[in-house]
PDB file of N, H, CA, C and O in Angstrom:
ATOM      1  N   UNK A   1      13.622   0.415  -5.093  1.00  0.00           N
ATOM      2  CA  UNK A   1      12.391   0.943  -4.566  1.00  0.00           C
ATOM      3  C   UNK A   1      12.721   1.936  -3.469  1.00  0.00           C
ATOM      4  O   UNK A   1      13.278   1.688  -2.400  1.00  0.00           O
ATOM      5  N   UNK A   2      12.255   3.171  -3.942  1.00  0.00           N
ATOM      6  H   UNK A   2      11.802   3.373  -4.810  1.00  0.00           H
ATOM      7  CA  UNK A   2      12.292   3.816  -2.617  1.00  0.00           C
ATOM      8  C   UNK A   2      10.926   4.389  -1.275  1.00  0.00           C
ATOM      9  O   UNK A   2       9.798   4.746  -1.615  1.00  0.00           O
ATOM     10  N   UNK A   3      11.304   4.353  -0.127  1.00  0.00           N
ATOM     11  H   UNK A   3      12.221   4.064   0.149  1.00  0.00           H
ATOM     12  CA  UNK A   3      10.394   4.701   0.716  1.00  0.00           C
ATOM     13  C   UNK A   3       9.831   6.100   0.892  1.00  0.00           C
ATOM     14  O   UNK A   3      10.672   6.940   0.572  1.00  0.00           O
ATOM     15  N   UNK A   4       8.831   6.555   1.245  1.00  0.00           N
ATOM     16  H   UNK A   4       8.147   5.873   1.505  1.00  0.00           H
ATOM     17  CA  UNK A   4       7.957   7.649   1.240  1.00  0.00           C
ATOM     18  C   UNK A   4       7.463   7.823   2.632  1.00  0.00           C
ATOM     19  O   UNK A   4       7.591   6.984   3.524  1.00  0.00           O
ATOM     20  N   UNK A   5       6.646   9.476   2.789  1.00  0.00           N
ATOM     21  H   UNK A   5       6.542  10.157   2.065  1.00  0.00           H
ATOM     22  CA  UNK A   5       6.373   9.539   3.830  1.00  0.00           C
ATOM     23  C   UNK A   5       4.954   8.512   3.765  1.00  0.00           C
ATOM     24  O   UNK A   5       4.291   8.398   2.734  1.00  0.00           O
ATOM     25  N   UNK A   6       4.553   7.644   5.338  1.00  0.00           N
ATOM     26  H   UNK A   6       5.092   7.737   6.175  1.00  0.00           H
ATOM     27  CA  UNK A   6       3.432   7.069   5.291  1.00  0.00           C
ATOM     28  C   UNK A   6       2.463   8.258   5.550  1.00  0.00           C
ATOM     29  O   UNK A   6       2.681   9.185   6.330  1.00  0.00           O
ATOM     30  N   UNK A   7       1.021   8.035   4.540  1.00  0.00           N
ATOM     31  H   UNK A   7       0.843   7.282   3.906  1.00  0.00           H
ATOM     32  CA  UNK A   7       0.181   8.244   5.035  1.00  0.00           C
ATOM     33  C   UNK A   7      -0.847   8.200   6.170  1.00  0.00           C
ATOM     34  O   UNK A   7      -1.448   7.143   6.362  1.00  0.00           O
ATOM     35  N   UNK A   8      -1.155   9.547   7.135  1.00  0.00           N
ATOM     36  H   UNK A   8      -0.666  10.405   6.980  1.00  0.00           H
ATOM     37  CA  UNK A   8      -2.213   9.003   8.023  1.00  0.00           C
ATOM     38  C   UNK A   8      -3.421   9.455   8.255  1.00  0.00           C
ATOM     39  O   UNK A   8      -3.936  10.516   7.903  1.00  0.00           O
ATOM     40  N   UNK A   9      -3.849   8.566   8.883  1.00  0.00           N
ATOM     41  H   UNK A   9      -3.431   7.704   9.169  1.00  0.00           H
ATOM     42  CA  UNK A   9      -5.184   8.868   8.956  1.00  0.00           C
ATOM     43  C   UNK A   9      -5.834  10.132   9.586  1.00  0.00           C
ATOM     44  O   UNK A   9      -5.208  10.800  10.408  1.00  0.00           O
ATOM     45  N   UNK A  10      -6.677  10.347   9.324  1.00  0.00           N
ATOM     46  H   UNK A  10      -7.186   9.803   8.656  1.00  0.00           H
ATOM     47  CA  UNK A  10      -7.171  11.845  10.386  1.00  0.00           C
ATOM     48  C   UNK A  10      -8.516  10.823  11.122  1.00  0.00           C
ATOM     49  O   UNK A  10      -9.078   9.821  10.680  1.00  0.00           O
ATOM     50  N   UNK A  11      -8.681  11.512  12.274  1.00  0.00           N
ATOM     51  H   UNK A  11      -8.224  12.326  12.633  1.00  0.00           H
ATOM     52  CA  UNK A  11      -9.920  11.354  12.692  1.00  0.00           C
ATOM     53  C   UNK A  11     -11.132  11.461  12.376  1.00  0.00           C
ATOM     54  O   UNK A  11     -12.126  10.850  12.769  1.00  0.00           O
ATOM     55  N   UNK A  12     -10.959  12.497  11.440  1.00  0.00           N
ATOM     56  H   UNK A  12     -10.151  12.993  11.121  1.00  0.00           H
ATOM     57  CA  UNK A  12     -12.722  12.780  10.789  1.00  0.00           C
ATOM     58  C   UNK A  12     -12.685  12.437   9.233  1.00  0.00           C
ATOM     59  O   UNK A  12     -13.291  13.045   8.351  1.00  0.00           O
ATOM     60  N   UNK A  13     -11.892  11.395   9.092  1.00  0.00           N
ATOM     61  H   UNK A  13     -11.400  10.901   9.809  1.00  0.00           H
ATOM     62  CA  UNK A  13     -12.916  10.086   7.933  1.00  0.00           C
ATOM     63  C   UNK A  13     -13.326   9.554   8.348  1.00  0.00           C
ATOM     64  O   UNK A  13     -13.348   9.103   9.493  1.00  0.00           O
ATOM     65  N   UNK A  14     -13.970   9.404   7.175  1.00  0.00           N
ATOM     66  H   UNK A  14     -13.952   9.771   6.245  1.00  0.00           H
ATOM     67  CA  UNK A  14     -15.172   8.557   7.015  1.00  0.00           C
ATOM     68  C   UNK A  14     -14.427   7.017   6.871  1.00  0.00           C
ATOM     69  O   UNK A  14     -13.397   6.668   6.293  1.00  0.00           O
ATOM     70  N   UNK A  15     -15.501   6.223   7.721  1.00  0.00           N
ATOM     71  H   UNK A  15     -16.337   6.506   8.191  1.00  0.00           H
ATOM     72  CA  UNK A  15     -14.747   4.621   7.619  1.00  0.00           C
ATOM     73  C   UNK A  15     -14.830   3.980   6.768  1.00  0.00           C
ATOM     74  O   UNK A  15     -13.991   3.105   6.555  1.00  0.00           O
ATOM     75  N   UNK A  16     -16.067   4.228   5.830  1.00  0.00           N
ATOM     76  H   UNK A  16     -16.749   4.939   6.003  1.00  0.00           H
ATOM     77  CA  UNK A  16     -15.973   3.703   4.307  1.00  0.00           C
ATOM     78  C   UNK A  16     -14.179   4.034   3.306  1.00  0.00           C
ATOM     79  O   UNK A  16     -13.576   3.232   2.592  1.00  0.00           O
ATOM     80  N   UNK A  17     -13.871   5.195   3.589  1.00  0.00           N
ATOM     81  H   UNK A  17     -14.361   5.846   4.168  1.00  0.00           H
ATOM     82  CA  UNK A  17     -12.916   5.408   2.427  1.00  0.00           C
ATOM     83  C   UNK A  17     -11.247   4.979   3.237  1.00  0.00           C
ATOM     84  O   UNK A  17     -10.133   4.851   2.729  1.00  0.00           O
ATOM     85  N   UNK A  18     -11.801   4.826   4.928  1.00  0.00           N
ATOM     86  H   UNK A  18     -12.706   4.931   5.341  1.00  0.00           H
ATOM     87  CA  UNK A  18     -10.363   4.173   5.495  1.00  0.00           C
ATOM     88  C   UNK A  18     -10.078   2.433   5.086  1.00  0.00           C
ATOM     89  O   UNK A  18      -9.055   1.753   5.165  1.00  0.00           O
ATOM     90  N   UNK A  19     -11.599   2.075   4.588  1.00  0.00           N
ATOM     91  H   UNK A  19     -12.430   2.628   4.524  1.00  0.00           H
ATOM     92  CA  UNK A  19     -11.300   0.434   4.495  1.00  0.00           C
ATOM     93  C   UNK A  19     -10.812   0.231   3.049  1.00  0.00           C
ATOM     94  O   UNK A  19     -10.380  -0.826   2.590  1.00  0.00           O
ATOM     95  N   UNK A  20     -10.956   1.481   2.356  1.00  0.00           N
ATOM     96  H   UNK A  20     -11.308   2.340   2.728  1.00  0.00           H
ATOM     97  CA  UNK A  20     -10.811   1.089   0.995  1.00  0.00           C
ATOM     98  C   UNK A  20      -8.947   0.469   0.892  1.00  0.00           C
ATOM     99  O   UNK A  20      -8.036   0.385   1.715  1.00  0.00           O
ATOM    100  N   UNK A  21      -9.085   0.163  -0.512  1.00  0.00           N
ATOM    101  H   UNK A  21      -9.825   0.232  -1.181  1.00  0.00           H
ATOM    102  CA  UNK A  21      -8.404  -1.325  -0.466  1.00  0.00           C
ATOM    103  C   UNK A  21      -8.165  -0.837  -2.022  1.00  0.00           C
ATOM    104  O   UNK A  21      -8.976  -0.418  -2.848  1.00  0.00           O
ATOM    105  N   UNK A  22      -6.324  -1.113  -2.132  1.00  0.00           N
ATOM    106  H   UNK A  22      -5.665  -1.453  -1.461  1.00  0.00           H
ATOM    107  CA  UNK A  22      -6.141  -1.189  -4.121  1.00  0.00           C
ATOM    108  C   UNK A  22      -5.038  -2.388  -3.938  1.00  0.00           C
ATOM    109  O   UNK A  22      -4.265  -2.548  -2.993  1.00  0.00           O
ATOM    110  N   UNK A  23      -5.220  -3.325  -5.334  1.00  0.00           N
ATOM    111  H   UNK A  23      -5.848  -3.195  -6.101  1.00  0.00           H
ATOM    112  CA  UNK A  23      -4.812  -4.684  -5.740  1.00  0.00           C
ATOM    113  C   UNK A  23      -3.203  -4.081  -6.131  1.00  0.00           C
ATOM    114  O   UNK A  23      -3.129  -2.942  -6.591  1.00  0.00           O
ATOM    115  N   UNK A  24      -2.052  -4.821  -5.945  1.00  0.00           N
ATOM    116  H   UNK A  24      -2.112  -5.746  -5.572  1.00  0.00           H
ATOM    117  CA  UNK A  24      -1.049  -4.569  -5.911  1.00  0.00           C
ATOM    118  C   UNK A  24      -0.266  -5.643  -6.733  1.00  0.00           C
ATOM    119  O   UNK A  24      -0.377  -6.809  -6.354  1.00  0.00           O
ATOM    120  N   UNK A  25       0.170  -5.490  -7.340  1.00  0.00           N
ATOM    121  H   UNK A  25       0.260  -4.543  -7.648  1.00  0.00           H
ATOM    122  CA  UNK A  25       1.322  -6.533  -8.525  1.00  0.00           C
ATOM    123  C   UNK A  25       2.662  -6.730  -7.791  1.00  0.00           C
ATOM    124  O   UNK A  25       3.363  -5.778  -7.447  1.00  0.00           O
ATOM    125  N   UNK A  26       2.957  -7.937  -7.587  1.00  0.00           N
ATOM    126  H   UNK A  26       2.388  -8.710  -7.867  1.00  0.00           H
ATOM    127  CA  UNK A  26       4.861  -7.827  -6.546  1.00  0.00           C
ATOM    128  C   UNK A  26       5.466  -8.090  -7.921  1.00  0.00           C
ATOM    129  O   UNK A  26       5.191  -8.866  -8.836  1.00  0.00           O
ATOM    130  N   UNK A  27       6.423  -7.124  -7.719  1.00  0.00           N
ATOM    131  H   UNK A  27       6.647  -6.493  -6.976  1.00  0.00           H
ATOM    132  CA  UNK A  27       7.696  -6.656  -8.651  1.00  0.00           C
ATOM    133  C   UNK A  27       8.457  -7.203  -8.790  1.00  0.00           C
ATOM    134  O   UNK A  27       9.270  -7.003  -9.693  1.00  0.00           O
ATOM    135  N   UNK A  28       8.546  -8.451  -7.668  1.00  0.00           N
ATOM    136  H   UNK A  28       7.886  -8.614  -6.935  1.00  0.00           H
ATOM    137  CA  UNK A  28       9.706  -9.628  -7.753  1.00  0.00           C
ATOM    138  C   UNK A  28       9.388 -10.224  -6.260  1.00  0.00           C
ATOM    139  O   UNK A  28       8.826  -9.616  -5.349  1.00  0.00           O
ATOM    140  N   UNK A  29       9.740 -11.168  -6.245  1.00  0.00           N
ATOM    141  H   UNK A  29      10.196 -11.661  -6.985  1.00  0.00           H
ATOM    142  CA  UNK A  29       9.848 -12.100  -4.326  1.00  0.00           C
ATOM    143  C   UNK A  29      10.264 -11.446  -3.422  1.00  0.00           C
ATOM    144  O   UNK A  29      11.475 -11.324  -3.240  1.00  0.00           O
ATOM    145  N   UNK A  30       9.145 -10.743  -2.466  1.00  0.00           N
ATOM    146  H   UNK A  30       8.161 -10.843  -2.614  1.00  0.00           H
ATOM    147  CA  UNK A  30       9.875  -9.931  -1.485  1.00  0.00           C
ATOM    148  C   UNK A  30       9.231 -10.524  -0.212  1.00  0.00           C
ATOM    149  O   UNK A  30       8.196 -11.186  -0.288  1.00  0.00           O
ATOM    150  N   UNK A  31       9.839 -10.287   0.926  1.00  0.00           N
ATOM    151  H   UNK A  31      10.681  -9.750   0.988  1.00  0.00           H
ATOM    152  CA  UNK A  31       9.809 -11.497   1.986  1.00  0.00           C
ATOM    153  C   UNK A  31       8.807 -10.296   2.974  1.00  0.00           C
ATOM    154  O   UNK A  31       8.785  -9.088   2.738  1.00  0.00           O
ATOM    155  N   UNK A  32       8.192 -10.844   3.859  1.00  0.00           N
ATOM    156  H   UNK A  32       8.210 -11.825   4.051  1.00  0.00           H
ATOM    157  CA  UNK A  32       7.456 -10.241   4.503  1.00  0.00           C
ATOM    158  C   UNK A  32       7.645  -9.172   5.614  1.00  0.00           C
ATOM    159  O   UNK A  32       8.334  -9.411   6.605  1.00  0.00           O
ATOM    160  N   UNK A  33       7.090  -8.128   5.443  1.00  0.00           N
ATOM    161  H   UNK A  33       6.531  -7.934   4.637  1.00  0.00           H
ATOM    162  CA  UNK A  33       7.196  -6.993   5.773  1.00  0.00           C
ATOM    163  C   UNK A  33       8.008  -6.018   5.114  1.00  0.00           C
ATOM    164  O   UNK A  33       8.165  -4.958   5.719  1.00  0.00           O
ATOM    165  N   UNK A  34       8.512  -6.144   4.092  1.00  0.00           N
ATOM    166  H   UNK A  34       8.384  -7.006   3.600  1.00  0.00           H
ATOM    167  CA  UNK A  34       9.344  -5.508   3.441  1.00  0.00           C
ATOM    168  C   UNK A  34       8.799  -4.237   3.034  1.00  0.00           C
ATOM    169  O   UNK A  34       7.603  -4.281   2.750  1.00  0.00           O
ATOM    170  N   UNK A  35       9.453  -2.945   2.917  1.00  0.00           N
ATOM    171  H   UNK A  35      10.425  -2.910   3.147  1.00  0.00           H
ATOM    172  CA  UNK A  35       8.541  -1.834   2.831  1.00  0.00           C
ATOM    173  C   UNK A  35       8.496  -1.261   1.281  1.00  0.00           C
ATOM    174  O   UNK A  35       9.579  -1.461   0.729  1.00  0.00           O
ATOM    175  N   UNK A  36       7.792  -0.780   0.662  1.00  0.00           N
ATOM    176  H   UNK A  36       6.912  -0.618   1.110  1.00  0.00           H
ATOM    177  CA  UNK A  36       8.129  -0.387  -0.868  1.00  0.00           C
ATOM    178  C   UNK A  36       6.972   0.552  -1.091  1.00  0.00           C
ATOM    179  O   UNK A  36       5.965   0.726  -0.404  1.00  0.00           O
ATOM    180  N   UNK A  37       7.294   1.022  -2.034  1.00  0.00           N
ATOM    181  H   UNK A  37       8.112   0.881  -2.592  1.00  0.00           H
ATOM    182  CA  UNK A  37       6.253   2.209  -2.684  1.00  0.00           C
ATOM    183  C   UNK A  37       5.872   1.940  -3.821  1.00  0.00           C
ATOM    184  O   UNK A  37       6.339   1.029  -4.505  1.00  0.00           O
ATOM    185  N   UNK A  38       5.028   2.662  -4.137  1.00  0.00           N
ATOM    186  H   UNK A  38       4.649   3.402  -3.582  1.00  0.00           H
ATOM    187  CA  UNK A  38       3.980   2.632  -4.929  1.00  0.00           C
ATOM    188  C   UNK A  38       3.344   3.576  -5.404  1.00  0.00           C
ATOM    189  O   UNK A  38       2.830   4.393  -4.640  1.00  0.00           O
ATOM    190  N   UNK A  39       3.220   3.698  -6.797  1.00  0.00           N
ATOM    191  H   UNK A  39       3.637   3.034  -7.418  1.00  0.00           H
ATOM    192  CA  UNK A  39       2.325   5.197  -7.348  1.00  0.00           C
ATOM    193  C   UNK A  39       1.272   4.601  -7.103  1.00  0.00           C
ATOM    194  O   UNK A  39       1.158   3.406  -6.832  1.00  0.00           O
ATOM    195  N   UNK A  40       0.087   5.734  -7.218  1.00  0.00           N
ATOM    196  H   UNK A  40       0.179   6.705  -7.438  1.00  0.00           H
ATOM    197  CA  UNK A  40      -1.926   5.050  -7.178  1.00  0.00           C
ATOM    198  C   UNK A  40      -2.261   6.672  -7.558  1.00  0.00           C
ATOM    199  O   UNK A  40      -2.250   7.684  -6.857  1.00  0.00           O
ATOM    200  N   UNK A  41      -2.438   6.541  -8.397  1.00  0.00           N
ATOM    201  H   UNK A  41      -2.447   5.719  -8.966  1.00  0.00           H
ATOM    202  CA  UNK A  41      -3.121   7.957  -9.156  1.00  0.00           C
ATOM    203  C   UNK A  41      -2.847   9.157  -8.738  1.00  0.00           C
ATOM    204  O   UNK A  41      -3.456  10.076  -8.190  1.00  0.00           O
ATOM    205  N   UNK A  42      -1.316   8.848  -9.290  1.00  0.00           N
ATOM    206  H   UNK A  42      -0.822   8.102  -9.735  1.00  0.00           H
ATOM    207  CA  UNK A  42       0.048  10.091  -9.151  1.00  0.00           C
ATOM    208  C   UNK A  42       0.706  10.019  -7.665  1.00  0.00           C
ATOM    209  O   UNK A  42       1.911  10.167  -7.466  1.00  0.00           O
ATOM    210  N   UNK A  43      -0.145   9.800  -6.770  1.00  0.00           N
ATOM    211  H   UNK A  43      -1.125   9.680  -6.932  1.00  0.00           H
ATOM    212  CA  UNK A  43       0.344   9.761  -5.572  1.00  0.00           C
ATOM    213  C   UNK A  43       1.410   8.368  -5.176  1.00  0.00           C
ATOM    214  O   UNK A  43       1.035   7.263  -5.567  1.00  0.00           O
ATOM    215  N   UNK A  44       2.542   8.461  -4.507  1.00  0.00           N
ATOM    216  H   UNK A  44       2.847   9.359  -4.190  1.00  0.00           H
ATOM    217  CA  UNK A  44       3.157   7.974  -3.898  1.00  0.00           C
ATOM    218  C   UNK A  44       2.913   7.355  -2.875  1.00  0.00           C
ATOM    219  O   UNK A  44       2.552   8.223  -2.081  1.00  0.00           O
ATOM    220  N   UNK A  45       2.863   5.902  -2.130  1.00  0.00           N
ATOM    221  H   UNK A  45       3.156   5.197  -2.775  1.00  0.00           H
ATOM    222  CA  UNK A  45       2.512   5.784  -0.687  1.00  0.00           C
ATOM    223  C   UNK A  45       3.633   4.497  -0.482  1.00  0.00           C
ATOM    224  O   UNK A  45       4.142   3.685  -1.255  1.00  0.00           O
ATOM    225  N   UNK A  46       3.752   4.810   1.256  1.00  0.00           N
ATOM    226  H   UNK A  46       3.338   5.470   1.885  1.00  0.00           H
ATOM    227  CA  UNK A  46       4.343   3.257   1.216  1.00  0.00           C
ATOM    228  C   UNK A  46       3.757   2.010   1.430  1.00  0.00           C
ATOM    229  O   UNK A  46       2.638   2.091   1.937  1.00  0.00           O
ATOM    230  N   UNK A  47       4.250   0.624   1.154  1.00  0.00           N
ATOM    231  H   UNK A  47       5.159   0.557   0.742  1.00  0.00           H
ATOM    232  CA  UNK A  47       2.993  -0.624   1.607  1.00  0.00           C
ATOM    233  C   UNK A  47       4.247  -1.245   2.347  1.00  0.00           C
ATOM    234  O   UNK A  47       5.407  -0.838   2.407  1.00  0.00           O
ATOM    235  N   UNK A  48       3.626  -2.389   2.905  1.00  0.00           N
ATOM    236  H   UNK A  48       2.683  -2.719   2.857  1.00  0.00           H
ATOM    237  CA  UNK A  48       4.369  -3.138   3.492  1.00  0.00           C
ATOM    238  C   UNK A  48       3.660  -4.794   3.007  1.00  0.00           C
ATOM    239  O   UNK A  48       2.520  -5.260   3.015  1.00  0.00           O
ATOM    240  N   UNK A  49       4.801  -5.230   2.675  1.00  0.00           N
ATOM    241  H   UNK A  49       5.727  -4.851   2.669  1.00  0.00           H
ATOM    242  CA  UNK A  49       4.913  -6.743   2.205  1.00  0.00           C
ATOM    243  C   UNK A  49       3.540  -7.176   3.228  1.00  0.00           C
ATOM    244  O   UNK A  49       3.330  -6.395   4.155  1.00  0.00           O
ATOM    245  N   UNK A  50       2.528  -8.480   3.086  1.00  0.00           N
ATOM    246  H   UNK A  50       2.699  -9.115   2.332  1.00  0.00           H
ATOM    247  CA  UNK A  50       1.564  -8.961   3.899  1.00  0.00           C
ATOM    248  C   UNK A  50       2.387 -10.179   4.687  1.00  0.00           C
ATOM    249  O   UNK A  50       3.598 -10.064   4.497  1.00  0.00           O
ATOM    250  N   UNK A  51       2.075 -11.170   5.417  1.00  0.00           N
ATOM    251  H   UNK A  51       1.092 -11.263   5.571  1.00  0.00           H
ATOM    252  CA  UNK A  51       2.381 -11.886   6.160  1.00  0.00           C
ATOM    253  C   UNK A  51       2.770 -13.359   5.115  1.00  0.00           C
ATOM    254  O   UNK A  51       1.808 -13.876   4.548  1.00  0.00           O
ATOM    255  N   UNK A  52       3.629 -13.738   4.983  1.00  0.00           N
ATOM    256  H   UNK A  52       4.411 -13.318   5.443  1.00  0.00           H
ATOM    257  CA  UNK A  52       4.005 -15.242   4.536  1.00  0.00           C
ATOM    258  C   UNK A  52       4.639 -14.535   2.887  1.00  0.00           C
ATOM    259  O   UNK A  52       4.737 -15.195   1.853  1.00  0.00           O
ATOM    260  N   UNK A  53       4.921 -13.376   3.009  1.00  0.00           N
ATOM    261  H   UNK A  53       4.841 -12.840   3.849  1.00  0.00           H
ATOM    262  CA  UNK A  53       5.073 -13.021   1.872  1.00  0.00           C
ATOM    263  C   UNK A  53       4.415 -12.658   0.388  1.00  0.00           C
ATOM    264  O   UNK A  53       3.222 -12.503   0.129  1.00  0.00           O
ATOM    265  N   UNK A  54       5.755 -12.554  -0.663  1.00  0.00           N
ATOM    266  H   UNK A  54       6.725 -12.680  -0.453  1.00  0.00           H
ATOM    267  CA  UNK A  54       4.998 -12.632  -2.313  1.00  0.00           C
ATOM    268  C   UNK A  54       6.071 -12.980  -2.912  1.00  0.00           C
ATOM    269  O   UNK A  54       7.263 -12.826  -2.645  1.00  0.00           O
ATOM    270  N   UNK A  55       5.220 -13.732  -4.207  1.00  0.00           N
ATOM    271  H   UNK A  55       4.252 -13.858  -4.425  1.00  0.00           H
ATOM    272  CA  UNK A  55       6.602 -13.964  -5.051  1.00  0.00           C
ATOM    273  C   UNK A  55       5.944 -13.186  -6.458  1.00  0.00           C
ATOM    274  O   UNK A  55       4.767 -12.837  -6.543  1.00  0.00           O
ATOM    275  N   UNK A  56       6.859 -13.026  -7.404  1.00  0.00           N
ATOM    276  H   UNK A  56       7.815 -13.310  -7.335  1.00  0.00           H
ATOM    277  CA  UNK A  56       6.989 -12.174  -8.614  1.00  0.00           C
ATOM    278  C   UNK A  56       5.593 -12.397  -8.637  1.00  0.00           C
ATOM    279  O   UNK A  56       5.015 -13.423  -8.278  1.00  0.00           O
ATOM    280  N   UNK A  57       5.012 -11.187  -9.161  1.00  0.00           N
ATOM    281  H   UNK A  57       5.482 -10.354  -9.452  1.00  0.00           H
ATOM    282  CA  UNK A  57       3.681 -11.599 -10.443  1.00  0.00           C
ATOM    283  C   UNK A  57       2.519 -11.428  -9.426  1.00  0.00           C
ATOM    284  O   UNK A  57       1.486 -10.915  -9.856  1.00  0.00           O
ATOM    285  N   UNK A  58       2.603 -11.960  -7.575  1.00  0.00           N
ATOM    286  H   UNK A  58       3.442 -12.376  -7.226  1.00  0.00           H
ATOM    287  CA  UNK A  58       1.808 -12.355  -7.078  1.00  0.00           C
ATOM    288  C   UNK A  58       0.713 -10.551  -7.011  1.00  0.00           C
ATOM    289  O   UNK A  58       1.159  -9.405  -6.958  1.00  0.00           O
ATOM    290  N   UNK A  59      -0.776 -11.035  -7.047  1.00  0.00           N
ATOM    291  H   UNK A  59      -1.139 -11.966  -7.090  1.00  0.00           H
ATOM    292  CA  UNK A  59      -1.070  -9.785  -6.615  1.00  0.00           C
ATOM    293  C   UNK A  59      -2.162  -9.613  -5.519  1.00  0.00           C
ATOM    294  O   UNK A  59      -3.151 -10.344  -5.457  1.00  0.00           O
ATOM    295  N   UNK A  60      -1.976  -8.860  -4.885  1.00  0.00           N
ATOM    296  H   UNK A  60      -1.173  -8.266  -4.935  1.00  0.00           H
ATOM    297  CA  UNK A  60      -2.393  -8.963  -3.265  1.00  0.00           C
ATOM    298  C   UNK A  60      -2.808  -7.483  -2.929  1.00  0.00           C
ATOM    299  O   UNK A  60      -2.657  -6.634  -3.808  1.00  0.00           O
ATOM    300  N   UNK A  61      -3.360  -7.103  -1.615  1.00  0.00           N
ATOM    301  H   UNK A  61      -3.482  -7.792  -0.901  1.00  0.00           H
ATOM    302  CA  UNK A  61      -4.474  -5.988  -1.600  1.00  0.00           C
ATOM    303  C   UNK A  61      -3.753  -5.342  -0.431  1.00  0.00           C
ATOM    304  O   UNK A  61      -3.318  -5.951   0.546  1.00  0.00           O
ATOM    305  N   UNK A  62      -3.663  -3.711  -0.702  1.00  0.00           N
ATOM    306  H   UNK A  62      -4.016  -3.216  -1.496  1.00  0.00           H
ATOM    307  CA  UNK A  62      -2.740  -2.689   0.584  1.00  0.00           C
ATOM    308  C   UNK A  62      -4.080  -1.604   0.182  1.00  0.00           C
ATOM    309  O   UNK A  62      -4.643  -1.221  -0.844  1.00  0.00           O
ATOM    310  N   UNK A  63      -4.214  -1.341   1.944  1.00  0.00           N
ATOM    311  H   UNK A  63      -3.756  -1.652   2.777  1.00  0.00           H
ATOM    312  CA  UNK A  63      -5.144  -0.615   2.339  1.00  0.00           C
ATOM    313  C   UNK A  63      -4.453   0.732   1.265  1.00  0.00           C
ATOM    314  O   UNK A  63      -3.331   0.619   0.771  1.00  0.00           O
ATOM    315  N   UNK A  64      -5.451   2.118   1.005  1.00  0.00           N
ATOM    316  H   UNK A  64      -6.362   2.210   1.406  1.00  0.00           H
ATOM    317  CA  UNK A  64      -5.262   2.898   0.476  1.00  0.00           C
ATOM    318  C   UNK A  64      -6.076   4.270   1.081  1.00  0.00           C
ATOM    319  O   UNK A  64      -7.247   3.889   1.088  1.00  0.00           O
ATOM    320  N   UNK A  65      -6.064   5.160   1.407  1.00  0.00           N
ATOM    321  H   UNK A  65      -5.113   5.469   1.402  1.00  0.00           H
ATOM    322  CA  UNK A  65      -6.132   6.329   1.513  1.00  0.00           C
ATOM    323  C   UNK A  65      -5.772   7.549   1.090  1.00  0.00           C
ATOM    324  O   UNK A  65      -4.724   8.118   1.395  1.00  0.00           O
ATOM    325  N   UNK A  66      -6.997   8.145   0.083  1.00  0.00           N
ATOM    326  H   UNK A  66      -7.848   7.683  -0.165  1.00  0.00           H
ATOM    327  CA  UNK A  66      -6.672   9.304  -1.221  1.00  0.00           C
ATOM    328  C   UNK A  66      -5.793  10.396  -0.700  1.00  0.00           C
ATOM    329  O   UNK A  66      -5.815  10.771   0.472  1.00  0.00           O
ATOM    330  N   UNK A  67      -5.000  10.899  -1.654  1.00  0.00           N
ATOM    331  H   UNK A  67      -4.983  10.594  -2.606  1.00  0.00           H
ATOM    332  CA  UNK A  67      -4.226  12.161  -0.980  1.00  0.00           C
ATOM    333  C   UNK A  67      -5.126  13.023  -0.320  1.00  0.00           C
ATOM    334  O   UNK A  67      -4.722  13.791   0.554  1.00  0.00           O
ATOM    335  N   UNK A  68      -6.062  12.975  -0.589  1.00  0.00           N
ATOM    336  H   UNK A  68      -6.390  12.351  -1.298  1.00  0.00           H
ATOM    337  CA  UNK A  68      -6.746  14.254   0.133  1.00  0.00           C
ATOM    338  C   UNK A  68      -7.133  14.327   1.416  1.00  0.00           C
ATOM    339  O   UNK A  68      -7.717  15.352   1.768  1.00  0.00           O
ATOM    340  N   UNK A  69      -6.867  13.148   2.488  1.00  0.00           N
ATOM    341  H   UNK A  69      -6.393  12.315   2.202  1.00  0.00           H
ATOM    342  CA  UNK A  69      -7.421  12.538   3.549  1.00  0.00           C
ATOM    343  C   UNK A  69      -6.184  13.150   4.105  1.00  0.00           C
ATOM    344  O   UNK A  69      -5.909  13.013   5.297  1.00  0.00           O
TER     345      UNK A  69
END
């Protein structure tokens, strides 16, 4: 897995599309905080593992913000 630049936020979004949220599949047992990437409709971003971890299969929710933000 490789890492990417993180996305950030700007000041003038809108807070509806900063809370938005996409469901994530773990690729195998990765321990918490671990950093990894991810395509989401072509785009690249990085996530970071949630707290207590994941194991294979598990699927769990990383904030998202469209390339265009």
């Amino acid at each position: 897995m490789r890492l990417v630049a993180e996305v950030e936020k700007k000041a003038t979004t809108p807070k509806s599309i900063l809370k938005r949220r996409i469901k994530v599949r773990a690729p195998r047992d990765l321990e918490e905080g671990y950093l990894f990437s991810t395509v989401v409709k072509g785009s690249t971003i990085k996530s970071t593992i949630p707290k207590g971890g994941v194991k294979k299969g598990d699927i769990f929710t990383i904030p998202y913000i469209p390339k265009c933000m």
